[in-house]
C-alpha positions in Angstrom: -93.3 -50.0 -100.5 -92.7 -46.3 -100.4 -90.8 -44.5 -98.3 -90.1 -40.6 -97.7 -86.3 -39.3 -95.8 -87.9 -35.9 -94.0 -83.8 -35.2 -93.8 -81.3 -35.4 -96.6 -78.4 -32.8 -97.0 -78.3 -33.4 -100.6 -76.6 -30.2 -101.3 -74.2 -31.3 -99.4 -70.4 -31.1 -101.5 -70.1 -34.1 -101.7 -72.9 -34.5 -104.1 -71.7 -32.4 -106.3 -70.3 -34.8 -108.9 -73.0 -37.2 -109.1 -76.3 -35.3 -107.3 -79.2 -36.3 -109.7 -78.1 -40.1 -109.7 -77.9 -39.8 -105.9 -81.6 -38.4 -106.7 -82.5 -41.4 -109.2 -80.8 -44.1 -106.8 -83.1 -43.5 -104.2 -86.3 -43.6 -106.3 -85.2 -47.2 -107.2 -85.1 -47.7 -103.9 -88.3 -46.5 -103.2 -87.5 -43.2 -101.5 -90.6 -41.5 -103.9 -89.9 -38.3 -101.8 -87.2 -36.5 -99.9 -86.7 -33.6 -97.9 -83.5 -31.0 -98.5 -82.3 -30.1 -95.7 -81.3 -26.0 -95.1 -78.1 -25.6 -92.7 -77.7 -21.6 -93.3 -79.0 -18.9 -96.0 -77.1 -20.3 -98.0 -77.8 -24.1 -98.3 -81.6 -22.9 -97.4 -81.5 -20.9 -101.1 -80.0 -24.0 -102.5 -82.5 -26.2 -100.8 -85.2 -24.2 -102.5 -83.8 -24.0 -105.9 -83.3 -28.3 -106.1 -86.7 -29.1 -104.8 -88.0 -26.4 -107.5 -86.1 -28.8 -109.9 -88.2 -31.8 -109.0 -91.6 -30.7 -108.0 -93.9 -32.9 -105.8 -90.9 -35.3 -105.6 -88.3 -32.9 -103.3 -89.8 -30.3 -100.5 -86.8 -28.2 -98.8 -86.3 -27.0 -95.6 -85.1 -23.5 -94.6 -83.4 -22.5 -91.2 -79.9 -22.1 -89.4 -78.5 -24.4 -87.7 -76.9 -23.9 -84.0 -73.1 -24.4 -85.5 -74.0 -21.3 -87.9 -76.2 -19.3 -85.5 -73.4 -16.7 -84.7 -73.6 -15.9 -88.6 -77.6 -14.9 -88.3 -78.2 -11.1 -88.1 -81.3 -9.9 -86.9 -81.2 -7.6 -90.6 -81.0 -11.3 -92.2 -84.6 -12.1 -90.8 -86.2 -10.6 -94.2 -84.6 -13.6 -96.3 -85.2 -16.1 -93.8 -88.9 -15.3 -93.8 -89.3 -15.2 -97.7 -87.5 -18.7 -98.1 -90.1 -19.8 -95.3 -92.8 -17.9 -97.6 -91.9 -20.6 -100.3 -94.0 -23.3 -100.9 -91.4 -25.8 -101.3 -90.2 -25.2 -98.5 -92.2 -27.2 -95.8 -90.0 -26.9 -92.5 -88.4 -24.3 -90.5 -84.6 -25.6 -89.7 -82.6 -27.2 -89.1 -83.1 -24.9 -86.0 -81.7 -25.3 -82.4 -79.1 -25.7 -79.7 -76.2 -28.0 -79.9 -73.8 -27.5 -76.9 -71.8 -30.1 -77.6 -70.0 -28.8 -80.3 -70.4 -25.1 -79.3 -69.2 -23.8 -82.8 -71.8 -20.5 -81.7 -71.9 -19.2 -78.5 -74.6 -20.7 -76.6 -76.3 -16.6 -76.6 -76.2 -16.6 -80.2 -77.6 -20.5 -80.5 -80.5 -19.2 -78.1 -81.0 -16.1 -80.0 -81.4 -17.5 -83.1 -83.2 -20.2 -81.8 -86.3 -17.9 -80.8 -86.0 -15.8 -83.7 -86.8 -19.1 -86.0 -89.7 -20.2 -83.6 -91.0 -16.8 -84.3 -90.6 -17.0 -87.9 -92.0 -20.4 -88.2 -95.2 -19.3 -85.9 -95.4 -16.4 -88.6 -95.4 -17.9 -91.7 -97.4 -20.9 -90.6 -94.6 -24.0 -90.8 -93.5 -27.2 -89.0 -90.0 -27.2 -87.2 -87.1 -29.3 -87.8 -85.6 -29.6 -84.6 -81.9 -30.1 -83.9 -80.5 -30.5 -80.3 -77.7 -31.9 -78.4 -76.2 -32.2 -75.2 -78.5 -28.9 -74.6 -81.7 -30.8 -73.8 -82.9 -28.8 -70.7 -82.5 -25.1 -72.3 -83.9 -26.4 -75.7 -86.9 -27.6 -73.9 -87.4 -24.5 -72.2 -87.4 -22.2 -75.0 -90.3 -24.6 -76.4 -92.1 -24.9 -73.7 -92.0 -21.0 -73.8 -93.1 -20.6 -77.5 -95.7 -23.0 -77.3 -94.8 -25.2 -79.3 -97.3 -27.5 -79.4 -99.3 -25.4 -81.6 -96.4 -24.9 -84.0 -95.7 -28.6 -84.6 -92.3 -30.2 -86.0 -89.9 -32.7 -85.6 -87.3 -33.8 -83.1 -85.0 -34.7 -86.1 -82.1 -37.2 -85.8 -83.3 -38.8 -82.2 -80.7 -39.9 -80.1 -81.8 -39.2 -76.5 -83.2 -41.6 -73.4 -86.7 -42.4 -72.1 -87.1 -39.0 -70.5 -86.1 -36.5 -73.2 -88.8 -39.2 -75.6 -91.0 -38.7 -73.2 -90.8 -34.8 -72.9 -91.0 -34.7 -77.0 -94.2 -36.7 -77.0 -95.7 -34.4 -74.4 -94.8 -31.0 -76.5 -96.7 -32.8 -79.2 -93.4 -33.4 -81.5 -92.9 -36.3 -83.8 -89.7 -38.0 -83.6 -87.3 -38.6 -86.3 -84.8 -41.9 -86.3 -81.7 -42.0 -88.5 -79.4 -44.8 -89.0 -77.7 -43.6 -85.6 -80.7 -46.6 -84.7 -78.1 -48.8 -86.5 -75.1 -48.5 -84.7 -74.6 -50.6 -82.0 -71.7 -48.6 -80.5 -74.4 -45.4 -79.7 -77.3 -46.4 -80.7 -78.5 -49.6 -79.2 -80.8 -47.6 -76.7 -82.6 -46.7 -79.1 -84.0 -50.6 -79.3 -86.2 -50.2 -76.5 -87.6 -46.8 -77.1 -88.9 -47.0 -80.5 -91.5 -49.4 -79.8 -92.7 -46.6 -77.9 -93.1 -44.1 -80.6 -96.5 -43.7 -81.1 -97.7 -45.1 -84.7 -98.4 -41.5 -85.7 -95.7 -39.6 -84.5 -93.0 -42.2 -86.3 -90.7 -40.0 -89.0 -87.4 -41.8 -91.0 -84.4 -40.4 -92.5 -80.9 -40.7 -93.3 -79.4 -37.0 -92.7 -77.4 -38.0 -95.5 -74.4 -37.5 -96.6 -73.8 -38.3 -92.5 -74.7 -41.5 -90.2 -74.2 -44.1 -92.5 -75.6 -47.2 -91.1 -72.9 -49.0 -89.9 -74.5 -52.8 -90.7 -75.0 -51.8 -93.4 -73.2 -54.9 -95.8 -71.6 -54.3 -98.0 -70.8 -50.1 -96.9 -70.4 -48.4 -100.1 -67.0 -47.5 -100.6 -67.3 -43.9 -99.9 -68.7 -44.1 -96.6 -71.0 -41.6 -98.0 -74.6 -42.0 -96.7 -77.4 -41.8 -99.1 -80.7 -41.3 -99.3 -81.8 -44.9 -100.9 -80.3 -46.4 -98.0 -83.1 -45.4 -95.8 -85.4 -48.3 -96.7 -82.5 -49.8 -94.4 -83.2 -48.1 -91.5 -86.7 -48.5 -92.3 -86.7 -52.3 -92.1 -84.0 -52.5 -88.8 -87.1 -49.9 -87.3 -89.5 -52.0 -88.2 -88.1 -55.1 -86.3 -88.0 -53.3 -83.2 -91.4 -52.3 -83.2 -92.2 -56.0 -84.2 -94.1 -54.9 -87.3 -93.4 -55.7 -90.7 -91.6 -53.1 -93.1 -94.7 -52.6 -94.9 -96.5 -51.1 -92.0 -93.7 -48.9 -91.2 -93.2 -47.5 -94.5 -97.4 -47.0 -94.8 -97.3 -44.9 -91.2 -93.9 -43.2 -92.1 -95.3 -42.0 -95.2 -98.3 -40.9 -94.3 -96.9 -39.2 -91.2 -94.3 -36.9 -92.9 -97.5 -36.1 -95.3 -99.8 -35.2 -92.6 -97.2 -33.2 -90.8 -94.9 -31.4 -93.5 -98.4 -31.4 -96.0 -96.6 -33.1 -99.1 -98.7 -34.1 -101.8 -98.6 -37.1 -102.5 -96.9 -38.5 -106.1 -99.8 -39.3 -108.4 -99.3 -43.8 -109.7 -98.0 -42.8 -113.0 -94.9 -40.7 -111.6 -94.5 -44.0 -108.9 -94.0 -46.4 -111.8 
């Protein structure tokens, strides 16, 4: 079985010690390709120059997230679109609103919210979609891009029937983390995945975050990884009463299809 995370923070600090084994771990697992997720300029740059490092096996993402919008100048536009001008970098984000934590004022989340969906529209790429607790406005600001001709991702799912519902009408797939496998918040999430349609079906581990709580034994680190996402694959699977196989097959050939990630030829897969 193969398997691709479409969200890994691998330059995340706290890989910084052991990063390519992290890298090497999950292609024993399985994980054949990963994408690096971008948080700011910064970690978008880094993004880039990793998935340069291992071509056809890591893709990048480049964007700002809400917590970091207030940081995005209108004069920083230039490097955003360059990055997105890359072609290993296959999503624009992690782009948003989050008004739960409100580390940005919600002007500046909304601000540089549009200017990413502009940018993405311009330069021709997929979104990776972040929102939370700001459901109503995010949808709005779609809905008033149009983005169902811009295609993307809501990434790390967590909401209820409704907001699933909304997301399958814009024409977005839908990422599931292994928030699916906590049974303290995530055990809504049960009934709605069988209702993901086979096609729109993403998986990832937003690593080094949401470790999978059954996860037996958890590593000692409470550090999430990127070959634990077979884990979440399988715990998916059962919910939409299929077997792992099929869910890794549509999976993998969704985040293809959608992010356009060439596939690994059989003699780098052995």
């Amino acid at each position: 079985m193969h398997w691709i995370d479409i969200g890994a923070n691998v330059t995340h600090d706290s890989f910084t010690l052991d990063r390519d084994a992290v890298i090497e771990r999950a292609r024993a697992a399985g994980v054949v390709q990963l994408m690096v997720t971008g948080a700011d300029l910064a970690s978008s740059e880094a993004a880039l120059q990793l998935a340069a490092l291992h071509p056809r096996s890591l893709f990048a993402t480049a964007g700002v997230h809400p917590h970091h919008a207030s940081q995005l100048k209108r004069e920083d536009l230039a490097t955003l679109r360059a990055l997105l001008r890359r072609p290993e970098v296959v999503a624009a984000g992690e782009c948003g609103l989050d008004f739960y934590r409100n580390y940005s004022p919600r002007d500046a989340q909304l601000r540089a919210f549009e200017w990413q969906l502009e940018l993405a529209s311009e330069c021709g790429k997929p979104l990776f979609l972040h929102q939370r607790d700001a459901h109503a406005e995010f949808l709005a600001v779609l809905r008033a891009h149009r983005v169902t001709e811009l295609r993307g991702v809501a990434h790390c799912f967590t909401g209820d029937a409704a907001q699933l519902d909304d997301y399958l009408g814009l024409g977005l797939s839908i990422g599931i983390t292994g928030w699916f496998c906590d049974e303290r918040r995530g055990a809504h999430l049960a009934a709605l995945v069988p209702r993901i349609p086979a096609d729109r079906l993403l998986l990832e581990t937003d690593a080094p975050y949401l470790l999978p709580r059954n996860l037996k034994p958890p590593p000692a680190s409470r550090r999430n990884e990127p070959m634990f996402l077979p884990h979440i694959g399988r715990a998916v699977a059962a919910a939409r009463a299929e077997t792992p196989e099929v869910c890794a097959a549509n999976s993998t050939a969704n985040a293809r299809a959608l992010f356009g990630l060439t596939p690994l030829p059989d003699t780098e897969l052995r």
